[in-house]
C-alpha angles and dihedrals in degrees: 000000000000127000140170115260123189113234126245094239086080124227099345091060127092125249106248117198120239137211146202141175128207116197136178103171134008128193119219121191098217124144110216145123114278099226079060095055089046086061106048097043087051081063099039080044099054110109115239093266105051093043089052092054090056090054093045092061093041098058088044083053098046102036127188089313105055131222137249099269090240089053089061101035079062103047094053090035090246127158107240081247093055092044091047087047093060091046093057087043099051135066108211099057130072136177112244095180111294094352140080120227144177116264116244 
């Protein structure tokens, strides 16, 4: 959907054009296990508070120093997938090699 807005400036702006999308359903063309997908879709799926209280617990586990990726999939009983999957969704974690860090 795309539509016309009137900018806040008043009569000296310029219209923008805005738009919106609307989806129930997508289709995405992946190969992959399922058990894979259901993962990852458990952590894409988290609400946002839920999700902020994870990370939460990561970054007080792995510190200012981070930890070797293994060491926390085990402490929070992850999957190295799962744990991967919170990394890409989160902005406040990186991969540095084999550990995860805190992003600067």
């Amino acid at each position: 959907e795309t539509k016309w807005t009137m900018p806040d400036q008043g009569v000296g702006g310029k219209p923008e054009k805005m738009y919106k999308a609307y989806y129930s359903t997508f289709n995405i063309n992946i190969s992959c296990p399922i058990t894979e997908m259901s993962e990852v879709f458990t952590i894409a799926s988290l609400s946002e508070e839920e999700f902020a209280r994870l990370e939460k617990q990561i970054a007080e586990f792995i510190g200012d120093e981070g930890k070797f990726s293994s060491i926390v999939a085990e402490h929070f009983n992850l999957s190295n997938l799962s744990l991967k999957s919170i990394v890409k969704r989160s902005n406040n974690f990186v991969y540095k090699g084999m550990k995860i860090e805190r992003r600067r």
